[in-house]
Structure formats: C-alpha cells, structure tokens
C-alpha distance (Angstrom), angle and dihedral (degrees) to the residues before:
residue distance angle dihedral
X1 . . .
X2 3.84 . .
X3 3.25 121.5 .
X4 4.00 138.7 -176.8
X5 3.63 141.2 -144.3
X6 3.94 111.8 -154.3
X7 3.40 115.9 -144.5
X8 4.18 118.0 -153.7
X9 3.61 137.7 170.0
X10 4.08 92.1 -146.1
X11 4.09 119.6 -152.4
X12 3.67 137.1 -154.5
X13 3.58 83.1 -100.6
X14 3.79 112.6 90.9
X15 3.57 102.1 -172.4
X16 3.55 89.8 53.6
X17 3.70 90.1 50.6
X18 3.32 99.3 55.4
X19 3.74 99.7 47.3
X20 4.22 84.4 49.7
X21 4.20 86.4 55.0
X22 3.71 88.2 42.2
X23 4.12 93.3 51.9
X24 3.53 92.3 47.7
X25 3.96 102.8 37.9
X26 4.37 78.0 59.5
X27 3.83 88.3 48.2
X28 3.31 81.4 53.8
X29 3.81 104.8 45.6
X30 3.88 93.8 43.4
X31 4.24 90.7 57.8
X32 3.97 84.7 61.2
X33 4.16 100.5 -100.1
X34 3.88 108.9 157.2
X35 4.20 88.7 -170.7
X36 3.81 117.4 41.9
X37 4.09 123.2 176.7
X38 3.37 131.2 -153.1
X39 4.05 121.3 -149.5
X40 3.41 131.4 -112.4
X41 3.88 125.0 -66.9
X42 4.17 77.5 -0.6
X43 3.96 82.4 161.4
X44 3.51 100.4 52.1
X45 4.07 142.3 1.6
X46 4.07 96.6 173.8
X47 4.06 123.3 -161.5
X48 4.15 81.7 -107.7
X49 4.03 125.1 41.0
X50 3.64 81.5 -125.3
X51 3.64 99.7 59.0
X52 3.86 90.1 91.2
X53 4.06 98.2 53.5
X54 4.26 79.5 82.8
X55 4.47 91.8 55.1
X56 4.06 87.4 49.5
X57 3.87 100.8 136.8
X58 4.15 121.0 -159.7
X59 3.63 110.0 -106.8
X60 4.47 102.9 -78.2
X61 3.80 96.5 10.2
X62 3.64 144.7 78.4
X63 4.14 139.8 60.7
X64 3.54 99.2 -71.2
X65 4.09 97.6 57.0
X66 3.49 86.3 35.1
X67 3.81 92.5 60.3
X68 4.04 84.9 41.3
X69 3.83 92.4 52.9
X70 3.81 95.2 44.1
X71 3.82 103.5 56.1
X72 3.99 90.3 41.5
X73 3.61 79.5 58.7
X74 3.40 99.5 43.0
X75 4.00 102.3 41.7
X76 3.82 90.3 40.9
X77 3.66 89.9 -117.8
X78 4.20 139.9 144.2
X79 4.21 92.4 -132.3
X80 3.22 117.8 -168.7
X81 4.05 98.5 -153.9
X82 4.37 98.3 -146.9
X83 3.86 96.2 -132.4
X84 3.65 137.9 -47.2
X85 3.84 121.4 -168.0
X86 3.97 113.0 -96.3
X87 4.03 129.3 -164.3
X88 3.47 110.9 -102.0
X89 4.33 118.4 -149.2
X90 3.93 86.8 -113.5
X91 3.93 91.0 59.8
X92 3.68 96.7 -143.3
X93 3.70 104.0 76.8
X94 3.91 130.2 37.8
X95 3.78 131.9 -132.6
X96 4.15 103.8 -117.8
X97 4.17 88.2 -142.3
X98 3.53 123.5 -174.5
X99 4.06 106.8 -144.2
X100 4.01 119.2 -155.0
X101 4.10 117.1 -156.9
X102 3.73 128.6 -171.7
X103 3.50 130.7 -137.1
X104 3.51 87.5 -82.0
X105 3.90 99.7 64.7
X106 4.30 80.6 -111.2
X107 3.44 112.4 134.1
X108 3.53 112.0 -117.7
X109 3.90 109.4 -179.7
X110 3.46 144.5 -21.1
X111 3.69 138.5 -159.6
X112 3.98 130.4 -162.5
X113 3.86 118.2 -146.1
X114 4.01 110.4 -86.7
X115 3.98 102.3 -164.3
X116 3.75 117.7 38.4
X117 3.96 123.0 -138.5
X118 3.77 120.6 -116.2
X119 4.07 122.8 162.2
X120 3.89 133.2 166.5
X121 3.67 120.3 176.1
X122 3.86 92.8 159.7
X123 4.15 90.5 -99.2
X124 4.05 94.6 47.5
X125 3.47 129.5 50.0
X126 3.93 134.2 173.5
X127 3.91 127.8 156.2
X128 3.51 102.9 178.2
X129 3.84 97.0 -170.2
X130 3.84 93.9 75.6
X131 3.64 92.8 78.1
X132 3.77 105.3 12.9
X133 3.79 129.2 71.4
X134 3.78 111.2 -146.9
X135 4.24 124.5 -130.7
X136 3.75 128.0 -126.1
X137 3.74 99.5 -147.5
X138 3.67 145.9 82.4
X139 3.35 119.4 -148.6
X140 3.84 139.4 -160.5
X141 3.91 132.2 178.2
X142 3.71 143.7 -178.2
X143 3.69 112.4 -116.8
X144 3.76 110.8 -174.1
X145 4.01 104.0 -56.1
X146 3.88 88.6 -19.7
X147 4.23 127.7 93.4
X148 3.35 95.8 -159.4
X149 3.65 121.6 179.5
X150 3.89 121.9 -147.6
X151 3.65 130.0 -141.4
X152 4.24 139.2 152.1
X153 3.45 138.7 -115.5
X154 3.81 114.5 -80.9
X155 4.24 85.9 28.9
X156 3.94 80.9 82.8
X157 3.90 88.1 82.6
X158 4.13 93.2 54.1
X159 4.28 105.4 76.5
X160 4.13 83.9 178.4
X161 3.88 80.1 67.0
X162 3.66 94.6 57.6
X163 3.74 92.2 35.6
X164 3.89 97.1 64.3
X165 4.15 83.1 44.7
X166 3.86 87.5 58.7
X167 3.83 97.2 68.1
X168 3.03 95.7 110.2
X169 3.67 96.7 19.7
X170 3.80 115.7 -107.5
X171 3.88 123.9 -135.8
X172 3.89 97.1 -149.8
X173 3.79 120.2 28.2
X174 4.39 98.7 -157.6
X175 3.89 112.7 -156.6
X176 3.63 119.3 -176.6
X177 4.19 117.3 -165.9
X178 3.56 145.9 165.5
X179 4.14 88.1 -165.8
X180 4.18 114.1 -174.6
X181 3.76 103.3 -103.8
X182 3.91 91.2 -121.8
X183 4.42 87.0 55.3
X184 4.10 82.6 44.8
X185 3.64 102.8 53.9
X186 3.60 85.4 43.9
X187 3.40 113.7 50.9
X188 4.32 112.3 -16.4
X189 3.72 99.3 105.5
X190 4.19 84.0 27.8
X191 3.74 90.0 70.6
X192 4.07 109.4 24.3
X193 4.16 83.0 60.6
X194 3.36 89.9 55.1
X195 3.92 101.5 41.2
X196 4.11 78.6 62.2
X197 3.90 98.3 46.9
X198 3.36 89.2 47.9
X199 3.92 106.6 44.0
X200 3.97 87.9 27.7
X201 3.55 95.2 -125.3
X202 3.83 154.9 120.6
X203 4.16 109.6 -85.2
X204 3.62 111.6 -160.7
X205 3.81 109.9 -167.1
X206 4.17 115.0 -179.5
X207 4.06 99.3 178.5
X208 4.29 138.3 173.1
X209 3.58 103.1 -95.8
X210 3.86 118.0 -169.8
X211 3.69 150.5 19.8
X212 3.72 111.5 -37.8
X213 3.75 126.6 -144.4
X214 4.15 86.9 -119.3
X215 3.48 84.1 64.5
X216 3.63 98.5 -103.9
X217 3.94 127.0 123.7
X218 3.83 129.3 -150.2
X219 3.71 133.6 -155.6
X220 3.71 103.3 -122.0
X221 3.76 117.6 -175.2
X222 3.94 94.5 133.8
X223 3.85 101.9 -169.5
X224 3.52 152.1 156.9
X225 3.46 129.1 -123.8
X226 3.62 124.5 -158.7
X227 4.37 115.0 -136.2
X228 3.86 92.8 -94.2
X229 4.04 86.9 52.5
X230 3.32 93.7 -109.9
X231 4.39 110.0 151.7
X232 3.77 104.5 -124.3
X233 4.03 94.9 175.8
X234 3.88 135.8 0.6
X235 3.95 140.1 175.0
X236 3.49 111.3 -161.1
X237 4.28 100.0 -165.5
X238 3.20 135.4 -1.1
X239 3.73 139.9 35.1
X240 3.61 114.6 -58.5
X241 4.15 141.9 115.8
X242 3.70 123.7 -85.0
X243 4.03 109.8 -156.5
X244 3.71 127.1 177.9
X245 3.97 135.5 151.1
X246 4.11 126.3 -98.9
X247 3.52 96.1 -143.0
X248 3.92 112.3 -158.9
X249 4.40 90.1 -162.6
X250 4.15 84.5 47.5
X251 4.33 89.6 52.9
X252 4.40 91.5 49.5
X253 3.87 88.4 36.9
X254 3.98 89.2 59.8
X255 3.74 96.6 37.2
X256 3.24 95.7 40.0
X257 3.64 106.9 56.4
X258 3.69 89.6 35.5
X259 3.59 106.3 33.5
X260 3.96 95.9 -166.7
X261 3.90 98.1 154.3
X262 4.01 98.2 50.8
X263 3.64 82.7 59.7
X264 3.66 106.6 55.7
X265 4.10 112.0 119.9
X266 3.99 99.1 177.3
C-alpha cells in the first residue's frame, strides 16, 4: 500500500486550514496513496495556545471531524486526521485526539495524546498540560491490509509507548507532530529512525513545517522510514505530500534475517 504524510504550515484561520488539508489529502489520493496523514494541530495553530479551547468538538460531532470523515469518504481513503482539540470532562482543558476514518468516512479509532510537551530553554517555553488533558491508552488499528499503530508528537521520545503498540506487531507505526524547530533539528529524524529499527517497522511521520503566523517555527521533514531506518521520502519546509510504499516482502525481509522482536525478554 502507499501511503502519504501531508505536510502543512496551519494558521489561525480554520477555514483556510481545512481547505489546505483538503487540497493536499486529494494530491494525495490522485498519486495512488491508500493511507494519507494529516499533521498535528493541522486544523488550527492559533497566535495563543489557548486559541483552540473555543474549536473543542464533543467526542463524534462537530465541523472539524465532519470535514475529516467527508474527504475519507470522498477520496476513498483511511485518513488519519493529525489532531483536533476535544472537550475534556473537567471543561478547562481539551483532549488533543488523533481521529482515524476508513474509506467509508466511518470513524474507525481515535487516540488522545499520552505524554504532554513542556520545554524551557530560557528563549522557548511550552507546557502543554495547561490547556491539554493527557490519555491513558495506546491504541492500534487495522487499516485495510495495514496494523498501524497511532501515536502524537512529543510521544516519539517514549519507546514503552511503541512497545505496548507492538503486541501484535504493527506494520506502520503513524506519528503526527508539530515539533519546535530547535527539538526538530535536534533529535526528529534522531528518534522516528530509531522507533523503526527498533520495532522493525514502517514510521510514517506527517509534521508542521515552517514559520507560523504566531510567530512560531516548526521542523518539518515529514517522512517515512522503512523497518531497517532507512528514509524513503522527506520534505524539509513547506507544505507539500510525502508518499512512499509499505512493502509487506520489505517488513519479513527485516525481521526475518534479524529476528529482533522474537527475542525480546523484558
């Protein structure tokens, strides 16, 4: 199967979001890809961290999952939507969920964030956990011929994460960011190779990827990395669609020859 990362520099403007995600998922669609992902906060990256808390959606309802649900349907794709703000039961804070659809515009999973973001360098700060509400559970799905296991962002730097995803093993590991372009340059490609090598699989990494009109700049370089963390496709800036094959022969080949998850004792 093919799939895509999309690539977006999102606004405060949702409307203008969504018909960016929309343009590119159909980029992505008409050059064959049977999975496309969205990024990160592909809905909305506001002047404030706060500026989402008034897009929350209830859990199943509301534009933005709508909008998600309708151009699976209508491309014939699975989507993995990036995130979109959710109410959280305490009312203050939101759940930042990442919402999978099949080909039929059904929703067929949906994680919320486990590990929450917070950086100070003296010049940069971000504490994630005043506005967002963090999950408690991994989750993995089938999409078509894929198991594809989901996580977010700043997740990426938590292998127990990926561990409790690879039971069963999953073909494609799918990890949407918006990661700080001093964290990026760092350490993004760092860790997303080694998430493959490790769990011998497909990464699939649709990320922000430029200067923001907040003021804020992401790293970019969506990828994907094959399982012997090899980098089949990247985009360094700018909006765009990252499209590579899962190759089923390429996933026995590695774990075959080097059978790494057999012979795991912990």
């Amino acid at each position: 199967m093919k799939v895509a990362a999309v690539q977006m520099v999102s606004t405060p403007d949702l409307g203008r979001n969504l018909e960016a995600a929309a343009r590119l998922v159909g980029e992505a669609a008409a050059a064959g890809a049977g999975l496309v992902a969205l990024p990160e906060y592909f809905c909305l990256i506001g002047l404030r961290d706060t500026d989402k808390l008034p897009f929350a959606e209830p859990e199943g309802d509301g534009a933005i999952q709508r909008f998600l649900a309708d151009i699976a349907r209508r491309h014939g794709v699975w989507l993995v939507g990036g995130t979109l703000p959710l109410r959280a039961p305490d009312g203050q804070r939101v759940y930042n969920r990442c919402c999978v659809y099949g080909p039929d515009g059904v929703e067929a999973a949906h994680y919320d964030k486990i590990h929450l973001f917070a950086f100070d360098n003296g010049r940069e700060r971000y504490a994630e956990a005043t506005t967002l509400a963090a999950g408690d559970t991994p989750i993995a799905l089938q999409c078509g011929p894929l198991r594809v296991g989901l996580s977010v962002c700043y997740d990426l730097r938590f292998p127990e994460l990926y561990r409790a995803l690879m039971a069963p093993p999953c073909d494609l590991l799918c990890v949407p960011a918006a990661f700080t372009y001093t964290t990026g340059r760092a350490h993004w490609e760092l860790l997303l190779r080694a998430r493959a090598v490790e769990n011998q699989c497909y990464v699939l990494a649709p990320a922000q990827g430029g200067q923001h009109e907040s003021g804020r700049r992401t790293w970019g370089h969506s990828l994907v990395a094959d399982p012997w963390g090899e980098v089949l496709a990247v985009r360094p800036e700018g909006e765009g669609v990252v499209l590579a094959e899962v190759s089923p022969q390429r996933l026995a080949e590695v774990r075959t020859q080097l059978p790494a998850l057999a012979h795991r004792r912990l």
